[in-house]
Every structure is written in structure tokens, then in C-alpha cells.
N, C-alpha and C positions, 0 to 999 in steps of 0.2 A: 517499437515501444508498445507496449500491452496494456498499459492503464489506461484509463477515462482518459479521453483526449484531454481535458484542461488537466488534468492529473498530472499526463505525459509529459504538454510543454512546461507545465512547471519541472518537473525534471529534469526536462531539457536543458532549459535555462540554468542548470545545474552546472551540466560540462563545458568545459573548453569549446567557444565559438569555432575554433583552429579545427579543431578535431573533430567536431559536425560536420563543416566543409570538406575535408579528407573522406571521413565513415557517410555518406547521407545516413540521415534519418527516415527510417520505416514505420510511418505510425499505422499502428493494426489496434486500435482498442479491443480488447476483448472479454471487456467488461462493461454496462451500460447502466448509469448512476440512471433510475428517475422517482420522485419523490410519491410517499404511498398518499393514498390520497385517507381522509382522516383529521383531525385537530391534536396540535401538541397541549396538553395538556398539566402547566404546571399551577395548576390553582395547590397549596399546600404544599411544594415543591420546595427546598432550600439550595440547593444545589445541583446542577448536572455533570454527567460527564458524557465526555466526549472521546472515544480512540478510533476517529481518523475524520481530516477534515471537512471528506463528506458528512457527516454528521454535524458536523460544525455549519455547513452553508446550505443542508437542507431545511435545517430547525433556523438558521438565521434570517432566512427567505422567508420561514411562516411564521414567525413568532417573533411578535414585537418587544419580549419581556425580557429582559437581560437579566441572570441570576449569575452567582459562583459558579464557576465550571473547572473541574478537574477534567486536567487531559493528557491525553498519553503522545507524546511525539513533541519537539518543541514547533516546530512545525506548525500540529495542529493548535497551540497554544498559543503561537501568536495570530493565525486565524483568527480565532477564538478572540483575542484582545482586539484586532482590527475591526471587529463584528461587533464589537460594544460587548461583550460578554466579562466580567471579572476572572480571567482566565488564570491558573496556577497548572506550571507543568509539572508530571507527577512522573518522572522516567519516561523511557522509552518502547515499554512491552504491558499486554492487561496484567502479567503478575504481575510486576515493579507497581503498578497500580493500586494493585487489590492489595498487596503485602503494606503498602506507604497508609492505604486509608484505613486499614486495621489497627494501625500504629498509633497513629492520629484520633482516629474515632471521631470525625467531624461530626455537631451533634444536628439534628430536622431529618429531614428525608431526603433524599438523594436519586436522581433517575438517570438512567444511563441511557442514550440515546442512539440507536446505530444502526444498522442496515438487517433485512431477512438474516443473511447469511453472518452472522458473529463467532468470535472464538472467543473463548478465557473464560467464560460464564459469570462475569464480573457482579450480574446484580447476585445470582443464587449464591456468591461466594463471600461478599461482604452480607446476606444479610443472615447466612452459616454463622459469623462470625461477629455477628450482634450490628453489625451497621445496618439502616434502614435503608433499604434499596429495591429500588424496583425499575424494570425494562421498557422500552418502546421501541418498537422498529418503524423506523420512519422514511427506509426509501428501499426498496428495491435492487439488487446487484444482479442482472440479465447477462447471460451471458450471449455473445456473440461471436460468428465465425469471423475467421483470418479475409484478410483484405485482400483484393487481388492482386496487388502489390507485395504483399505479405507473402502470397502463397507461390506467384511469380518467381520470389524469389529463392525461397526453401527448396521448391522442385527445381531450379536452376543449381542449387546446391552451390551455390553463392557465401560465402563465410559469412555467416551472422554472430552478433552479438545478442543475447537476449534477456533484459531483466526482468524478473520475475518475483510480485511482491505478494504475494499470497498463497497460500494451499491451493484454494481453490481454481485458482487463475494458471497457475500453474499444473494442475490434475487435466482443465479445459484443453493448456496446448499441448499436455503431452497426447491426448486424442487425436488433436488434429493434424500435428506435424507428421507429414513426410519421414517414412522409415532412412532416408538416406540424405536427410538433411545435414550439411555441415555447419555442427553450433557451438558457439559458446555462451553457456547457460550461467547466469548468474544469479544464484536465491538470494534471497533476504533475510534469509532464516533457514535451520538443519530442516523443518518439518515443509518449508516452501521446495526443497532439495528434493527430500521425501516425498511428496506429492507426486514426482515423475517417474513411475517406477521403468517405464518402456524406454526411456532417456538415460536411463541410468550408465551406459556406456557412451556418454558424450562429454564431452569438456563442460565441469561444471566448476564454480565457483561461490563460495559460502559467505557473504558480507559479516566481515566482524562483530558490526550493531547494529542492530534494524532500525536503522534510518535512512532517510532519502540521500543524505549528505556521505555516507559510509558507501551506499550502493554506487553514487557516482562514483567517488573514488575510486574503486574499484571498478568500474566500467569503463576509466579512463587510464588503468592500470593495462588491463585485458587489449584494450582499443592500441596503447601502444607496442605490447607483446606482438599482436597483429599487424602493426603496420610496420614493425621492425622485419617480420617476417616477408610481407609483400617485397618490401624495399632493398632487401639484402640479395648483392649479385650474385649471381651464381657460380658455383665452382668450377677451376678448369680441367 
């Protein structure tokens, strides 16, 4: 597992307890949330958005003011509502976002709240397109190496499963892994695929929707392919 550890076991908690037991779990974060240091700033503010729950439990850790939040993921959406926050899920990606609030035109000012590292350009893109928007980055994504467990077992060339939920994160392991790794790579997305270009001759697999609940799926799809594979005798 590659995301923020509490990221991970929430994913975790996704699949089949059965299939944990059979596959162990390898948690290698290799990403490290921590918050920028600074004041969230919603004096004149009507609404936030949020695309990804990090953002949701940085800003709800420092800010006591609960406003409208548009969010991308349902996910983070219900975050977002458990946090006290008036949360409205807006699709599942920053277009399906920025396309929904254009449509809409929610009227005040709107601040999108999210880490150094961002994609979609969501505030430059609604405020292109007359919505009032403006950005904050409020925590930090560090990147970190593979765990000695992690790397243990790559160099043992041990079958791994491996999800991978971002460009970024996925560009980090195509660096670090072992040119003779045996893996099955699973993106989130065609551009988290993209991201490995030195992997590209490895067993990879493309999540239908970029969501958490899609990627288990399919990691529990891949996971039984493989144990079907272990478990079949062998021919006479």
C-alpha cells in the first residue's frame, strides 16, 4: 500500500478481510501528508472545495468555521459532512467539478483548498469562466522512500500487487522500484498509468472510475487472478 498510512487502512478496510489473510498487506507510504504551517483564511469566504480528504481533515483540524463545501469523491464528501462541514458531492474527478460549478454558478466566493502538489487547476478554471475562486495550499505531500519490507520484497521478486493513486506517486515508484520486480500495477487513472513510463512493460491495470471503491474492486479481481494462479496443480 502507497498512500498515507491512514489513507492505506482506510483502503484496506475496503477489501475482503479473507483475502488480506491469504495476500499480507505491505504498507510502504510513499507519500507524507503534514499540514503547512499558516491560518486558513475564510473571513469573506462562501464556500470551499475540497478534492481529496486530505484537505478535508487538514482545514477541519485548523478551522473551527464550517461553511458549504463542494467535493470531488463521495468519500471525501462524507468526510467532509462527518467534520461538520455542509458538504455536496460534486462527481468523482476536478473536471466533473469545475464542469458541475460552471453549470451551477454558485453565487460569493469560493476557495479551493488542497495540498503544494494539485492537478485540474480548478480555482484558475472556474474563475476563466466567471465563478469566483481562489486557491490555498494547506499541507504538504513529501515524498518518501520504499520501506524495508517494501523493498525486501520487490528485490525478492515476490508477486506484488500494487495500487497507485496519483501521477505523482506513481512517477516516485517508478524511480524506485527494482528493474526485475514482479508486479501487478494498478492505476486510478490513464495519466497515474502514464506516469510509469520505465514500468510500462509490466502487468498493469486501469480502474474504470477514480474511486477508492472501483480500485478495490479491481484489486480484488487482480488478487484472485493471482491466487488462482498459485493454487492450480500442476500439469503431468
Amino acid at each position: 500500500m502507497t498512500r498515507p498510512l491512514s489513507a492505506a487502512q482506510r483502503f484496506v478496510d475496503l477489501l475482503p478481510s479473507e483475502m488480506c489473510r491469504e495476500l499480507p498487506i505491505i504498507y510502504s507510504p510513499l507519500m507524507e501528508i503534514a499540514p503547512l504551517q499558516g491560518l486558513i483564511d475564510l473571513g469573506g469566504i462562501d464556500a470551499v472545495i475540497f478534492t481529496s480528504g486530505e484537505g478535508v481533515r487538514v482545514a477541519s483540524a485548523a478551522q473551527p468555521l464550517r461553511l458549504r463545501a463542494y467535493c470531488v469523491g463521495e468519500r471525501t464528501a462524507s468526510a467532509a459532512c462527518e467534520a461538520g462541514w455542509s458538504a455536496q458531492y460534486v462527481g468523482d474527478t476536478a473536471d466533473t467539478l469545475v464542469e458541475a460549478l460552471l453549470a451551477s454558478r454558485p453565487s460569493g466566493k469560493l476557495l479551493h483548498l488542497h495540498g503544494e502538489y494539485t492537478r485540474g487547476a480548478v480555482a484558475e478554471r472556474l474563475s476563466e469562466g466567471g465563478v469566483s475562486c481562489s486557491g490555498q495550499a494547506i499541507y504538504r505531500q513529501a515524498l518518501c522512500p520504499l520501506s524495508a519490507e517494501a523493498e525486501a520484497a520487490l528485490t525478492a521478486q515476490i508477486p506484488l500487487i500494487v495500487p497507485l493513486f496519483s501521477p505523482r506517486t506513481a512517477t516516485h515508484f517508478d524511480s524506485l522500484c527494482p528493474e526485475k520486480a514482479h508486479l501487478s500495477l494498478i492505476a486510478m487513472s490513464d495519466a497515474v498509468a502514464e506516469a510509469m513510463p520505465r514500468l510500462q512493460s509490466r502487468v498493469r491495470h486501469v480502474s474504470k472510475f477514480p474511486t477508492a471503491e472501483a480500485m478495490a474492486e479491481l484489486v480484488c479481481d487482480v488478487a484472485a487472478a493471482l491466487l488462482r494462479v498459485e493454487t492450480k496443480p500442476p500439469e503431468d
